[in-house]
N, C-alpha and C positions, 0 to 999 in steps of 0.2 A: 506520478508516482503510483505504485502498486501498496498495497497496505494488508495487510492480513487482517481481517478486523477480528479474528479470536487472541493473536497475542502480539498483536498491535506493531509487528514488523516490518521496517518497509522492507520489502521484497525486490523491487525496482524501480528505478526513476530516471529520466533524460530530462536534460535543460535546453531549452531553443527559444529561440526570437522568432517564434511564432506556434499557432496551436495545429503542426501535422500531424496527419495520421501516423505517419512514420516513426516518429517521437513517443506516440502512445504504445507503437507496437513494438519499439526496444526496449520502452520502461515492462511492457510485459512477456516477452520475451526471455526479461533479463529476472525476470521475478520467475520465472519457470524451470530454469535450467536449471539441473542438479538437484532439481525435487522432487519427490516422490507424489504424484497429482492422487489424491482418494478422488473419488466415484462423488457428485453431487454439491461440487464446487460453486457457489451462486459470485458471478462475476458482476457487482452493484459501483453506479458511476450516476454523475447526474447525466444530463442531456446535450453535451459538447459536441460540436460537431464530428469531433474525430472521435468519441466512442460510439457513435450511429454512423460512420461513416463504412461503408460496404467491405475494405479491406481489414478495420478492427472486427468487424462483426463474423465474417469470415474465420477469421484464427481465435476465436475464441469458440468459435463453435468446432474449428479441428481441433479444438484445446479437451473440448464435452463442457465445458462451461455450461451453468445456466445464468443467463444475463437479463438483468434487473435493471432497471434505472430510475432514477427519481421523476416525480413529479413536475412539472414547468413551472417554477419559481417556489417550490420548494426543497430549500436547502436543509428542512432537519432532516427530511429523507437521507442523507446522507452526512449525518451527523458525523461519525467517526472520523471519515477525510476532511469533512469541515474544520472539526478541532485539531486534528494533525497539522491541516495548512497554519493556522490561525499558533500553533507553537513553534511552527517552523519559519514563520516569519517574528514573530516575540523575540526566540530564544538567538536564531542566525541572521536570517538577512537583512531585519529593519538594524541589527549591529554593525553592521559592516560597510562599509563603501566600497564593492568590488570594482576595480577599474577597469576588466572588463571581462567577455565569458569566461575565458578559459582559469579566470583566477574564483571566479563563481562556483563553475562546477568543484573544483579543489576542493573549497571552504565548505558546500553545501555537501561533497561529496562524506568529510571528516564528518562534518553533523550529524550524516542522516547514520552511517557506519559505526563510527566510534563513541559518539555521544548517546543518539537517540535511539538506537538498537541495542546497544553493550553498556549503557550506562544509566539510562535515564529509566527512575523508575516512575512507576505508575501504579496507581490505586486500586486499580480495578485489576492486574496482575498478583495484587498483594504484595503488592509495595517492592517488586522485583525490574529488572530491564526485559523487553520483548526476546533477547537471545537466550536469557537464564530463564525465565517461563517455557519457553520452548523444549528446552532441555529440561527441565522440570516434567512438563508433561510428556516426552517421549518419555521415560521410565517408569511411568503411571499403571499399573497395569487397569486392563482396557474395563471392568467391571469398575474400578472408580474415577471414571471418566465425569465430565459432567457433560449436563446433556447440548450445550454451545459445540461440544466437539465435534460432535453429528454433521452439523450442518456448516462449513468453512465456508465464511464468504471472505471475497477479496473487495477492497474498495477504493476510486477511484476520486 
C-alpha cells in the first residue's frame, strides 16, 4: 500500500501471494495517477526486497521522488505504515475468513475506500477521515498552511 503520511490516505494498494516488485509498482502507480505530484515528495518504506529492487527504484526516481528507507530491524522508522498495517488487520482481515483472493481483495478493497479513507476518523486529522482532511486543506489558503505540508512523504 501507498500511504500519504500527511493525511493519512491510502493512495494505492495490490494484493498478491507473494512480495513482487510488480505488485509494489501498481500499488504505486495506482497512488499517482490523477494527482497533481508537488516538487520534494520523500518516498519512505522499510528495506523489502521489492522497494530496493532496481525496477521500484527506477520509477520512483522518473517519479522525482526522494527515497528514504528505514533502518534494518527498525520498525519505528516507519511508524506510520506500521500502525496502518496493524489497523488494517484489527479493524478487516483478522475479522474475516476470506475464502479466497479474489473475495479478499473486494472486502480489503470496501475497507481501505470506504471505511478507512471516507470514514474513519483519526486524532491527529482532528478528529476528521483522510478524504475530508484533504479537502479541508486544499482550500486553506497557502500562508495558513502548517509547516508538515512542505514536505509530503508517502509511506510504505
Amino acid at each position: 500500500m501507498i500511504l500519504d503520511a500527511f493525511s493519512r490516505r491510502v493512495l494505492g494498494w495490490e494484493l498478491g501471494e507473494s512480495l513482487q516488485t510488480s505488485l509494489a509498482i501498481r500499488a504505486l502507480d495506482q497512488a499517482v495517477v490523477d494527482r497533481r505530484l508537488p516538487g520534494g515528495i520523500i518516498h519512505h518504506s522499510d528495506q523489502g526486497v521489492q522497494y530496493a529492487s532496481t525496477d521500484y527504484v527506477n520509477r520512483l526516481e522518473e517519479l522525482g521522488f526522494q527515497i528514504s528507507m528505514s533502518r534494518k530491524g527498525a520498525p519505528w522508522e516507519n511508524g506510520r505504515a506500521e500502525s496502518f498495517i496493524k489497523t488494517l488487520k484489527a479493524e478487516e482481515v483478522s475479522l474475516k475468513p476470506y475464502r479466497h483472493i479474489a473475495e479478499a481483495r473486494r472486502s480489503i478493497g470496501h475497507f481501505l475506500e470506504d471505511v478507512y479513507n471516507r470514514r474513519r476518523l483519526h486524532s491527529a486529522l482532528g478528529y476528521v477521515a483522510p478524504v475530508i482532511f484533504e479537502a479541508q486543506f486544499a482550500t486553506q489558503p497557502q500562508a495558513q498552511l502548517p509547516k508538515e505540508a512542505a514536505a509530503r512523504q508517502l509511506s510504505q
